[in-house]
N, C-alpha and C positions, 0 to 999 in steps of 0.2 A: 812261338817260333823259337826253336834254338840257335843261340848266338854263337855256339861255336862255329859250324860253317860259315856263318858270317863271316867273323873273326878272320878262319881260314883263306877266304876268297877274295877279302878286302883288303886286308892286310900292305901288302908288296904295295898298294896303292898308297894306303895313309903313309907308309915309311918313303914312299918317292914323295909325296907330300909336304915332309916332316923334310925332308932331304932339301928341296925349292929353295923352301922358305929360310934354312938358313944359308943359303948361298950369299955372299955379296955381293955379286953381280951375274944378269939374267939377261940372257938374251934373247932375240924375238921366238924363239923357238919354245925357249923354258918359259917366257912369261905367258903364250898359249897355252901349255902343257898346264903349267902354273894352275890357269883361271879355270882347264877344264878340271882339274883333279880338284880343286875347290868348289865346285859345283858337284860332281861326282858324290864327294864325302859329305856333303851338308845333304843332299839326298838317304844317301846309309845314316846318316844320323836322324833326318822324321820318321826315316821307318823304324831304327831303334825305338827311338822314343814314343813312336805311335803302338807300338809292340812289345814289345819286350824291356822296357825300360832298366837297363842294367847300370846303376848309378857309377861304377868305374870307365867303363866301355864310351858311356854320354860325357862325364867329366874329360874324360882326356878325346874326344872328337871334340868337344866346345871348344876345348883353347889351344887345338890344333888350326880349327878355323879362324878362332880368334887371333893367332899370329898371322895366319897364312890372310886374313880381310887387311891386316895391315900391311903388308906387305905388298897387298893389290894396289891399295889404295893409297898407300907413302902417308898414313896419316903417323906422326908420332905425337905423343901425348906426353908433353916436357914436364920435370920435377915439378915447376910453378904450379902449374894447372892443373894437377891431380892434387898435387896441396890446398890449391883453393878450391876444387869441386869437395874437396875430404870438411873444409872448414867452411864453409858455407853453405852446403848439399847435405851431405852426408851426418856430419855430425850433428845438426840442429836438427835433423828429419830422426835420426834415435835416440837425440833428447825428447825432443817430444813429442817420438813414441812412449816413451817410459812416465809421462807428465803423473798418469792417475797412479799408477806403482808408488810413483815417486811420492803421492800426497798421500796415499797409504800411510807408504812410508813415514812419514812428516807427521800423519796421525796416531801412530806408535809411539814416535818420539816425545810430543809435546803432552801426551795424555801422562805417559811416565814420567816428565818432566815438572809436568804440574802438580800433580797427585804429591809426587816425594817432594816438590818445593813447599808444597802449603803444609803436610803432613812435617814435615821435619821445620816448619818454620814458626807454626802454632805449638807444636808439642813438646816442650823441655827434656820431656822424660825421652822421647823417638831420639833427638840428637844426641842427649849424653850415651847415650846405648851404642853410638856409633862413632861419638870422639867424645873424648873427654871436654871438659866446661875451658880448661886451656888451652886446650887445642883450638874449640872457637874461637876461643877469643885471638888466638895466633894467625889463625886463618884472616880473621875478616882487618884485625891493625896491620898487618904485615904479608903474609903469605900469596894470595891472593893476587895482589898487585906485584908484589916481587916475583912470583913468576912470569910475568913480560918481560922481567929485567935481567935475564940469564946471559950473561956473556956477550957477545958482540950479535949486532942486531942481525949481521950476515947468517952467523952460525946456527940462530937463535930458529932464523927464518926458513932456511935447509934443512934443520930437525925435525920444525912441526909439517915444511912439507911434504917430508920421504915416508914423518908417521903417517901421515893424515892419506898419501897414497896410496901406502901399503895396506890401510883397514879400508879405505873404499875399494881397491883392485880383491881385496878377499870378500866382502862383500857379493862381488859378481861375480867370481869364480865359482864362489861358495855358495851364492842362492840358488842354484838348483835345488840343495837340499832343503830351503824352504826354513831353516832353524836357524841356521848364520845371523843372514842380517836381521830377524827379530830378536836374537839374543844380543846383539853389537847396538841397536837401534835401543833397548831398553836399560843395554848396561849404560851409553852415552846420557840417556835420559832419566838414568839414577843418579849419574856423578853432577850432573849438569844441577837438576833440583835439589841434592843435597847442596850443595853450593850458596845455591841460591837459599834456600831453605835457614841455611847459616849465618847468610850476609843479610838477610832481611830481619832476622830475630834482630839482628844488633844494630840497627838501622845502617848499614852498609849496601841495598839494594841501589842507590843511583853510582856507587864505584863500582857494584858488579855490573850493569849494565853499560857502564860508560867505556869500561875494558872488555866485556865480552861483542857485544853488538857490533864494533868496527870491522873485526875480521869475519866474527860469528854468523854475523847473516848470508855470508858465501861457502863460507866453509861447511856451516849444517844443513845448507841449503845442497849445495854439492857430494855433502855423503846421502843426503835423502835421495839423491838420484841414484847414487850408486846403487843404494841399500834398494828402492824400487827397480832398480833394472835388473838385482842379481832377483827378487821375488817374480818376476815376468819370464824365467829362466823354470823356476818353480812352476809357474801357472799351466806353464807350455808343455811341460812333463804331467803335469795331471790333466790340464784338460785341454790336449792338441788340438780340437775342433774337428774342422773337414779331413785336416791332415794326419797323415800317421805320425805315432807319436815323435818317432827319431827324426822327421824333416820339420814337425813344430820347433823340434827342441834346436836342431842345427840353423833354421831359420833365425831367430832369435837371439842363440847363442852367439853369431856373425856380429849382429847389430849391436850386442851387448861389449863386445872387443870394441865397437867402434867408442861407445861413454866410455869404457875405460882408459880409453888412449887418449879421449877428450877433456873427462876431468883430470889430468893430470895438470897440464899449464891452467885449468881452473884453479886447480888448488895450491899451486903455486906463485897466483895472484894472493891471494889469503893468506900465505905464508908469507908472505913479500908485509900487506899491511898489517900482520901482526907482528914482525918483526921491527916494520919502521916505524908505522903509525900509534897503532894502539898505544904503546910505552912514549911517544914523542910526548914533546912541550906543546905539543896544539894546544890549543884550546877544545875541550870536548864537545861542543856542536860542529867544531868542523873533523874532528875525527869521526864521528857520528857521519856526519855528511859524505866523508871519503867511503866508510862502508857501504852508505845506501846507494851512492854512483854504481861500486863497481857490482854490486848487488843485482840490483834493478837494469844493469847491463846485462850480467847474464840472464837474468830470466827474459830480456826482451831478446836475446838470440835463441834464447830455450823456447820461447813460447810463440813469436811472432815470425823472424826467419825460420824455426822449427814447422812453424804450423805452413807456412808458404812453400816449402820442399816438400812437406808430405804431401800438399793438396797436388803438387805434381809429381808425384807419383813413388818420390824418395824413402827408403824406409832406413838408411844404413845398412843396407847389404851390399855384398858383393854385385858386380856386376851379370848379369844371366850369362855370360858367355864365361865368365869363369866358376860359378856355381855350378855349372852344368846339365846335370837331369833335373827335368820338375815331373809335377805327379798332377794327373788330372783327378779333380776331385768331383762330387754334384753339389750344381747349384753356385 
């Protein structure tokens, strides 16, 4: 079917349409008018969409409707309540969408992490080659733990969380390309095993553990999402399935904005306890302890509310009515 005459014949209607609904006040005349030209134009749009599916023409009929059903019906949907459908819906439904990305992910890191921690922590010759013998030894009496201690806990805690946002938001920009986050995931898990690799030759492994683990378990937990959601960005671009390539990749891509906006205040929890916690006077069972709380929090929104949003039907996308065209597929 061609859609220009459509276009042409319909037209005067959707813009008396478009006209209604932004009226602020209606009267019994217009609100008939109203309901029949809303019924009118959700007709021209199945027959679009059962025909000629033209993804501009569908997007702007969907949330023409979509103001003009709220307008019928006086629903409005207050700041609150789109905040909390966003944090209790939406965002746990595309965390755990991304859960096996994400263990991927977590399985790149920790294979690189262990490899160079035992490789550089058995072999004398591997770590001089990459610091000198006083350098380790500066690392593990000093360096190491003075880095917790840079300046004020505030400023300390704002640094690591605008770094630690900016490499997971490139992460999911950048995983489409598929090279990003396994290059970001194995340089972390070079720096990470060297370290360790360091502080274990010299028996320093219960200080490295007692300062990394508090903030560490959210915070590498929190780029293994990133770094899996931007590789899911990747998968959709090679292997779209039933769908064509560009609405896998735009499907996905949607849900992928949502982790990103979500791990933000994640990792700004992390940057908070490695600012005040990790460097405090605790006692390190209960710094220890403060990690695995807000740890074990998020994975139980990531995994548990995640997985109860998906089973009803949540994916972190857009709503259908402002996505607009979808594409019938088989099967």
């Amino acid at each position: 079917m061609d859609i220009d005459p459509v276009i042409a014949v319909h037209r005067p209607q959707w813009e008396r349409l478009r006209e209604l609904t932004s009226l602020r006040r209606l009267d019994a005349e217009e609100i008939d008018e109203l309901v029949a030209l809303y019924q009118e134009t959700a007709t021209h749009l199945s027959v679009v969409r059962s025909t000629t599916p033209d993804p501009s023409l569908t997007a702007e009929l969907s949330l023409l409707l979509h103001r003009a059903r709220l307008r019928i019906t006086g629903v409005r949907i207050g700041t609150w309540a789109q905040l909390r459908g966003f944090m209790l819906v939406d965002l746990p439904a595309a965390l755990y969408s991304s859960r096996r990305a994400a263990a991927l992910a977590a399985g790149i890191f920790l294979l690189a992490t262990v490899v160079t921690g035992l490789w550089f922590g058995l072999d004398a010759s591997a770590r001089d080659l990459v610091l000198p013998q006083e350098a380790q030894e500066e690392l593990v009496e000093h360096d190491f733990v003075a880095y917790y201690f840079q300046g004020q806990a505030s400023g300390f805690a704002a640094q690591v969380w605008t770094n630690n946002a900016w490499i997971t938001v490139q992460a999911v920009v950048l995983g489409v390309t598929g090279v990003w986050p396994v290059l970001m995931l194995l340089q972390n898990g070079l720096n990470v095993g060297l370290s360790a690799g360091v502080m274990g030759a010299y028996g320093g492994l219960p200080t490295f553990f007692v300062y990394l683990l508090p903030h560490g378990l959210l915070e590498i937990t929190a780029l293994m999402v990133g770094a899996g959601a931007g590789l899911r960005t990747f998968w959709a671009w090679v292997r779209p399935g039933v769908l064509p390539r560009g609405w896998a990749l735009a499907r996905t891509s949607r849900a992928l904005v949502t982790v990103a906006i979500g791990l933000v205040p994640v990792l700004l929890v992390s940057g908070l306890v490695e600012g005040f916690v990790t460097p405090s006077a605790l006692p390190a069972p209960v710094r220890l302890g403060i990690g695995a709380i807000v740890w074990i929090a998020f994975l139980a929104y990531m995994l548990v509310l995640g997985r109860r949003a998906h089973r009803a039907g949540a994916r972190g996308d857009l709503s259908e009515e402002l996505v607009g065209a979808r594409v019938a597929v088989a099967g």
